[in-house]
C-alpha positions as CSV (number, residue, x, y, z in Angstrom):
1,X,185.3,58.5,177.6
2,X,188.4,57.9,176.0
3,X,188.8,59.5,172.1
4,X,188.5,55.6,170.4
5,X,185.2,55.3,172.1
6,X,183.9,58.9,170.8
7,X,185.0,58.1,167.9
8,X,183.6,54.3,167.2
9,X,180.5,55.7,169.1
10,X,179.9,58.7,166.5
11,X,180.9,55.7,163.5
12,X,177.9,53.2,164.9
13,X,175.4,56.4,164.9
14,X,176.0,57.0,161.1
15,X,175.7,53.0,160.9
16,X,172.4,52.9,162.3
17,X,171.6,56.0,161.2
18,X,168.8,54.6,158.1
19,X,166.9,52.7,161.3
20,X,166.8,55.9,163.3
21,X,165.0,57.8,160.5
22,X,162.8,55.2,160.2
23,X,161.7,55.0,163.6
24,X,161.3,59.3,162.7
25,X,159.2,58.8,160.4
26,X,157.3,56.1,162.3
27,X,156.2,58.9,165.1
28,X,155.4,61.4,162.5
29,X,153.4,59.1,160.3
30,X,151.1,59.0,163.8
31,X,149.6,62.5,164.0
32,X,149.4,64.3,167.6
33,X,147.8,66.9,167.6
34,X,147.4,69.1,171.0
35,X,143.9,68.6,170.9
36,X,143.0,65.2,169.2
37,X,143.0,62.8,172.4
38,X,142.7,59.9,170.2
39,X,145.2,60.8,168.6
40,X,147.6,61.9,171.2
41,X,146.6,58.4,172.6
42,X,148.4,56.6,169.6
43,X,151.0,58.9,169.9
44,X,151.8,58.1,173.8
45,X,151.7,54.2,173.4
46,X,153.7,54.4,170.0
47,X,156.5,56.2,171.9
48,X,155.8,54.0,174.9
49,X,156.6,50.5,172.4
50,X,159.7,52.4,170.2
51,X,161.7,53.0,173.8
52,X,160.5,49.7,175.0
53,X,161.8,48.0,171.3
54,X,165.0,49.8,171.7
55,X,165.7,49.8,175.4
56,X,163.6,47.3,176.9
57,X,161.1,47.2,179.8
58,X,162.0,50.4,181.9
59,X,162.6,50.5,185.9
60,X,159.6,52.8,186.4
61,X,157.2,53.8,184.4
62,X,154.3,56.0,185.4
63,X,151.7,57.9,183.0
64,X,150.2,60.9,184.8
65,X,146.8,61.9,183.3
66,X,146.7,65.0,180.8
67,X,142.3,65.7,181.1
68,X,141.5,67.1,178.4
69,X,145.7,67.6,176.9
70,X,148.1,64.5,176.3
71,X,149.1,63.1,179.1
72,X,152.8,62.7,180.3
73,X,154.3,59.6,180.2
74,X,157.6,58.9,182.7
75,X,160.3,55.9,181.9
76,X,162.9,55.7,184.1
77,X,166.0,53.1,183.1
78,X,168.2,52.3,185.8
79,X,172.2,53.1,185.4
80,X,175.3,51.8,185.9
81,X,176.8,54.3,187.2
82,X,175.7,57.1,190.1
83,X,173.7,60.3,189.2
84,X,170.3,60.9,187.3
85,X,169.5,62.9,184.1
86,X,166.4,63.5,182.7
87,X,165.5,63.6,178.8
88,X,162.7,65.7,178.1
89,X,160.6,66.3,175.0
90,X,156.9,66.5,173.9
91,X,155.2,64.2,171.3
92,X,152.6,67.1,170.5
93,X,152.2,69.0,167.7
94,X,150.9,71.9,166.4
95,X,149.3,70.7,163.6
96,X,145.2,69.3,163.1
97,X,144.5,66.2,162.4
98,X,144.1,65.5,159.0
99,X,147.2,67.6,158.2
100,X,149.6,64.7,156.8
101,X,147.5,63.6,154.4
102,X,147.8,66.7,151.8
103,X,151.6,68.0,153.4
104,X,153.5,68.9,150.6
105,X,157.3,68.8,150.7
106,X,159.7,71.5,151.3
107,X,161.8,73.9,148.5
108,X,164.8,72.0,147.8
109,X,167.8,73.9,148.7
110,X,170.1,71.1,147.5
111,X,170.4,69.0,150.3
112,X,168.4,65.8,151.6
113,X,165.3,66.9,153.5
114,X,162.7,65.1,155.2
115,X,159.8,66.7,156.4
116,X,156.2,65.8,157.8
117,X,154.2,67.8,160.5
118,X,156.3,67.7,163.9
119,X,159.1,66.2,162.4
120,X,161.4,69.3,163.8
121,X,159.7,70.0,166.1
122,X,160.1,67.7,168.4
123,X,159.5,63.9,166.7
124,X,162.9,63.4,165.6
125,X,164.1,64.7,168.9
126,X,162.3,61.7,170.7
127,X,163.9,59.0,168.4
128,X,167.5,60.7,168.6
129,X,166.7,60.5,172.4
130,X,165.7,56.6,173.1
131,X,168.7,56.0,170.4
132,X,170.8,57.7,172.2
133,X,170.9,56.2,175.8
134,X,171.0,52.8,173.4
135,X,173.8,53.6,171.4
136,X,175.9,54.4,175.1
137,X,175.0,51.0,176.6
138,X,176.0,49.4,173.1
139,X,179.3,50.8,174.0
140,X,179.2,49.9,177.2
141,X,179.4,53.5,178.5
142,X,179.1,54.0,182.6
143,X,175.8,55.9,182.2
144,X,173.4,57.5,184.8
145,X,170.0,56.8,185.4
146,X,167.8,58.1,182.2
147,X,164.6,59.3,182.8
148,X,162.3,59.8,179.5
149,X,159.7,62.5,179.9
150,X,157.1,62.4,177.1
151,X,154.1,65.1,177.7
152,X,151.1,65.7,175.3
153,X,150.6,69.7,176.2
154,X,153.2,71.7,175.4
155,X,152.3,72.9,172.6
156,X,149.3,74.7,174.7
157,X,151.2,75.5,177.3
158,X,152.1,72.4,179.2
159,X,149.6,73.1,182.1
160,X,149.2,69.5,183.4
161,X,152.8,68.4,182.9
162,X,154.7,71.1,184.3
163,X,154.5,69.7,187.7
164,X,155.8,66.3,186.5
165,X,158.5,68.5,184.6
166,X,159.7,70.0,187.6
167,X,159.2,67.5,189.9
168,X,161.9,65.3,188.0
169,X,164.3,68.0,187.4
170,X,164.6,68.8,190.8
171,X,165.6,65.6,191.6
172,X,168.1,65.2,188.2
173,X,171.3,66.0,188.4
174,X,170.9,67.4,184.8
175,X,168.5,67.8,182.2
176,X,168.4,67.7,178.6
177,X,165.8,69.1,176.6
178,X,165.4,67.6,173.1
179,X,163.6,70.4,171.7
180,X,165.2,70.8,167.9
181,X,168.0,73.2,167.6
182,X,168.6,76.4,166.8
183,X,170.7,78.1,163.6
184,X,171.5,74.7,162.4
185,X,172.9,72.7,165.5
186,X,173.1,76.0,168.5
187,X,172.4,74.6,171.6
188,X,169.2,77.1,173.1
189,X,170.8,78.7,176.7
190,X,168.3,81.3,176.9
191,X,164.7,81.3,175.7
192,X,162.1,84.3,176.1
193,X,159.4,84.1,179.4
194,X,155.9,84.3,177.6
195,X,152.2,84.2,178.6
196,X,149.3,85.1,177.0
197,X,146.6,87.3,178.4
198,X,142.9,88.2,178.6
199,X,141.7,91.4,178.4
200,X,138.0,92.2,178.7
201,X,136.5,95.0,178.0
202,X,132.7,95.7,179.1
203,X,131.0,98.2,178.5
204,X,127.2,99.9,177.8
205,X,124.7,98.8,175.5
206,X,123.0,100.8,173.7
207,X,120.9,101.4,169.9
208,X,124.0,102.8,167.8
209,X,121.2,104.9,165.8
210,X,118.9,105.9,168.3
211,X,121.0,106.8,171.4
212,X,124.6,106.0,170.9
213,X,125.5,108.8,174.0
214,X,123.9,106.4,176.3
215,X,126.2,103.6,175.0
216,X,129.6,102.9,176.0
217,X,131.5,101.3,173.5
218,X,133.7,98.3,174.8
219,X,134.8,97.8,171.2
220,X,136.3,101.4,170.9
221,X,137.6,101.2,174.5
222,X,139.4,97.6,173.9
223,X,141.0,99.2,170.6
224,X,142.6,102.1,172.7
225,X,143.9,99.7,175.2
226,X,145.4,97.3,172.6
227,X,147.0,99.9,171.2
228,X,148.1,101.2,174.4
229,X,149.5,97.8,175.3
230,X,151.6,97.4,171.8
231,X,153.6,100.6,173.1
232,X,154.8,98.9,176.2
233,X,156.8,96.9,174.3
234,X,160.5,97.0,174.3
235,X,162.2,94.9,171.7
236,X,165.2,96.3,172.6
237,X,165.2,94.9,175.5
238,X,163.3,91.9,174.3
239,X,159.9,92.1,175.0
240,X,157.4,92.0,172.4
241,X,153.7,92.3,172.7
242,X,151.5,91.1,170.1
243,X,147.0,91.8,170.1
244,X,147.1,88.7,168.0
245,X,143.3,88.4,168.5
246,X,140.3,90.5,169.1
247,X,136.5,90.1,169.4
248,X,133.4,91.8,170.6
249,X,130.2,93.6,170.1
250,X,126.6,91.6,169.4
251,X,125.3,93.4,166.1
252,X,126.7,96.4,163.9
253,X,123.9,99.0,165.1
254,X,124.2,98.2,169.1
255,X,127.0,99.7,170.9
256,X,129.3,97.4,171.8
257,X,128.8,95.9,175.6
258,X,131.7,93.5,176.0
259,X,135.1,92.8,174.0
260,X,137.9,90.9,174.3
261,X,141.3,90.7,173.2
262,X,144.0,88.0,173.8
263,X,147.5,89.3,173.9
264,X,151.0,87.3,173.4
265,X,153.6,88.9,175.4
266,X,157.3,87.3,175.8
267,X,160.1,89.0,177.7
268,X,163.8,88.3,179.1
269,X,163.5,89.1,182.0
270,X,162.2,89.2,185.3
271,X,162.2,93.0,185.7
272,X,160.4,93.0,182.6
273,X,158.0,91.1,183.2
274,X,157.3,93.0,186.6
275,X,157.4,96.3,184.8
276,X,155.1,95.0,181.4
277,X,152.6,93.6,184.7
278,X,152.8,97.4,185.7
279,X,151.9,99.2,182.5
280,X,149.2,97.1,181.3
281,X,147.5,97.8,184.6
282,X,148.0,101.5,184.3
283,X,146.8,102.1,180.8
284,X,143.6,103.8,181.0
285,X,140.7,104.3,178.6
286,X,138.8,107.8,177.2
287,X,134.9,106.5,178.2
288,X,135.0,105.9,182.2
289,X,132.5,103.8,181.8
290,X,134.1,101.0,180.5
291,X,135.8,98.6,182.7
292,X,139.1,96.8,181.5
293,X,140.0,93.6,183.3
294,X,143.6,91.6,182.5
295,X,144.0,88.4,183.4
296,X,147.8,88.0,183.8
297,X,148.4,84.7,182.3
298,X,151.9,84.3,182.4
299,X,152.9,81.0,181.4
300,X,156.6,80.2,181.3
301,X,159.0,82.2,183.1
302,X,162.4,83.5,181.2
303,X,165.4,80.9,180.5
304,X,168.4,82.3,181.0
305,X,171.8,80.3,181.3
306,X,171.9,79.8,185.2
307,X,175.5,79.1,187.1
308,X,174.2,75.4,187.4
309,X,174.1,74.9,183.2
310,X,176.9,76.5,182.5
311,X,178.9,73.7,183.2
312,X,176.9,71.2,181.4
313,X,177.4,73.8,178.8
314,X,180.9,73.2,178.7
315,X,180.6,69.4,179.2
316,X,178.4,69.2,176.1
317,X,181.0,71.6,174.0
318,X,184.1,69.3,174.8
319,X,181.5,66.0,174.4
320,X,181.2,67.9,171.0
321,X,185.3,68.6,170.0
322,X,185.6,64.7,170.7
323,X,183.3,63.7,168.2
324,X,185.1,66.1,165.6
325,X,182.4,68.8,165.3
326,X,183.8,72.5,165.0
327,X,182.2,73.8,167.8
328,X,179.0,74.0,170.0
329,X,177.2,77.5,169.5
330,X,174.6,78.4,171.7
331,X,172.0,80.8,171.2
332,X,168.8,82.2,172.7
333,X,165.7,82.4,171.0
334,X,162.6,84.4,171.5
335,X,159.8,80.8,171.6
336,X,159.3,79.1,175.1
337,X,159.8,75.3,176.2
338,X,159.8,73.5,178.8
339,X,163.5,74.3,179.6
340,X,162.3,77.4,180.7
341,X,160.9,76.0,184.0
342,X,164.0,74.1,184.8
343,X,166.1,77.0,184.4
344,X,163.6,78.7,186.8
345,X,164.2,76.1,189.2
346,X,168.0,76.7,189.3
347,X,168.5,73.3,187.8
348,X,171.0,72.5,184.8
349,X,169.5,72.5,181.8
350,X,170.3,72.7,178.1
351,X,167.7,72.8,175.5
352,X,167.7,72.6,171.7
353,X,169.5,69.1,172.0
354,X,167.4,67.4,169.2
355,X,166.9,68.2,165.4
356,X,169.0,70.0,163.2
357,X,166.1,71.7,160.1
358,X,163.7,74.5,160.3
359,X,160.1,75.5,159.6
360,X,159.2,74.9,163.4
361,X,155.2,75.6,163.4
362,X,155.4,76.1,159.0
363,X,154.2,74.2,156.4
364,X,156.9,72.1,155.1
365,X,159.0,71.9,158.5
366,X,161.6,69.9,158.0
367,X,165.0,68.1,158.9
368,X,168.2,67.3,157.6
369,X,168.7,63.5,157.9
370,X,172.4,63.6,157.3
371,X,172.5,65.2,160.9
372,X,170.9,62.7,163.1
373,X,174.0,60.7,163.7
374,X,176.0,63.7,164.7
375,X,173.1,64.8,167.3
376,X,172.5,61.7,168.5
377,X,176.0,60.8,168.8
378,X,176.2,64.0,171.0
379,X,173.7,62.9,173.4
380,X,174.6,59.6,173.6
381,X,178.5,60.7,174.8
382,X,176.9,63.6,177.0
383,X,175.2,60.7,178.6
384,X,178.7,58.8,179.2
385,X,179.9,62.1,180.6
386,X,177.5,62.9,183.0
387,X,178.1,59.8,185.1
388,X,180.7,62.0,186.1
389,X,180.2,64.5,188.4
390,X,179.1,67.9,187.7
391,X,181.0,70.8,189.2
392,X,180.5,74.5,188.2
């Protein structure tokens, strides 16, 4: 792309830049919660008629069935050049239903926010998206085949989409994940492997006034295990491990028969993962006769910048010195996405394309509108570059 088109490119993206917020703030006014299905519903067929408004009728389109999460929806627009990139980004939320209606807005800091729930993360990453692939045709930019991948679960761990997910990405010659940024415009190369597991604790019943020796307390066993567990972890080397919830017993006088506790663990790496899998399994408890069963529930593996998105790294960054931005930090993070299974597939993959804000998950997340034409801009001309070939 030659420096006139970057630059009348990143001009129309600040000249469009009042209908690209508005087509935000269209997807956040339509809540999506992970587990509304109504709701998520909306959500789905709004994002459905905004790329259809914008782009037209796709190629292919597919929706692949969520049960009880959102499902996935697939849009595939042909290209006019070779090669194939995927955009990825989920139009789930954190947030109950209900939430919008008494949000209050975020602390001024003396700069033009907009906020609402999922607006950072990831609603304004969608719009910037579908805007993005138009704004390159506008110019009439050789562009690869774009396929959109909407899914309804990540928030909760994208269980029924991660097939789709990789399944696409294998197949892409890149992918871009439209998650919002990090440190106020870092592109995310390496995210944190997390999973979330079960512990269960069960022990002997028994009257706590009457005969508490014939008891054995899975409540008093689960606590030295938890505590046992929150040693393993080595922030230093980036694994944290968090009891972040705990129940059990039946009644204050019976000794308690069964507990459970669920456990958020995130690592770096592979080794620790192996080694945290390890420990867990060897802790042991004081009363023998409790049993402790872990359900290893790892859910995404570690991101880590692979040899194949290094590259695209590098493409981005000089997409980015075109358009007159200082430079293109990356960072890595310690929350998941669905980046993290492309990585795992050796694929390229950048993530953190999307919003420039913060408050992902927190009352009063929020964006900074005078950034959308910037991000979007950098999409739309990393699109225009990747009809190029990719070489490490």
């Amino acid at each position: 792309m030659n420096p006139a088109a970057t630059v009348a490119l990143t001009d129309r993206a600040h000249e469009v830049s009042s209908e690209i917020v508005n087509d935000i703030m269209t997807l956040v006014g339509q809540e999506t919660s992970s587990y509304d299905l109504a709701g998520l519903a909306a959500g789905r067929d709004l994002l459905h008629d905004l790329a259809v408004h914008r782009l037209g009728q796709p190629g292919e389109e597919h929706r692949h069935r969520g049960g009880e999460r959102g499902d996935t929806l697939t849009l595939t627009y042909p290209g006019t050049a070779p090669g194939h990139v995927a955009l990825v980004g989920h139009y789930d939320t954190v947030w109950p239903t209900g939430t919008l209606a008494g949000w209050a807005p975020p602390e001024s800091d003396g700069r033009e926010k907009l906020s609402g729930p999922g607006i950072f993360d990831m609603k304004t990453g969608l719009a910037q998206g579908i805007w993005a692939l138009k704004l390159a045709r506008e110019f009439g930019l050789a562009v690869p085949t774009v396929t959109f991948l909407f899914n309804g679960d990540e928030e909760v761990g994208s269980r029924s989409s991660r097939p789709v997910i990789e399944e696409i990405a294998h197949h892409a010659d890149a992918t871009l994940v439209l998650e919002p940024s990090a440190h106020g415009g870092a592109v995310k190369t390496a995210r944190k492997g997390n999973g979330t597991f079960r512990v269960t604790a069960s022990g002997v019943e028994a009257h706590a006034g009457l005969a508490p020796e014939d008891g054995a307390s899975a409540i008093t066993a689960l606590s030295e295990f938890v505590v046992a567990a929150a040693a393993v972890a080595a922030p230093e080397l980036g694994t944290t491990i968090n009891p972040g919830l705990i129940t059990g017993g039946s009644a204050a006088n019976v000794v308690a028969g069964q507990a459970t506790a669920s456990v958020d663990i995130r690592v770096s790496s592979e080794a620790e993962r192996e080694r945290v899998d390890a420990e867990l399994e060897a802790i042991k408890v004081s009363d023998p006769r409790v049993r402790i069963d872990i359900d290893h529930a790892w859910n995404r593996p570690p991101m880590t910048l692979n040899a194949a998105s290094a590259p695209l790294l590098g493409l981005a960054r000089e997409v980015a010195r075109e358009q007159g931005r200082d430079g293109l930090p990356a960072a890595a993070v310690g929350g998941a996405s669905d980046a993290n299974f492309v990585a795992a597939l050796g694929r390229p993959v950048l993530c953190g394309m999307g919003a420039v804000g913060d408050g992902a998950h927190a009352q009063g997340e929020f964006i900074y509108p005078d950034t959308v034409p910037a991000q979007t801009a950098l999409v739309a001309g990393l699109l225009g570059r990747l009809a190029e070939p990719l070489h490490g």
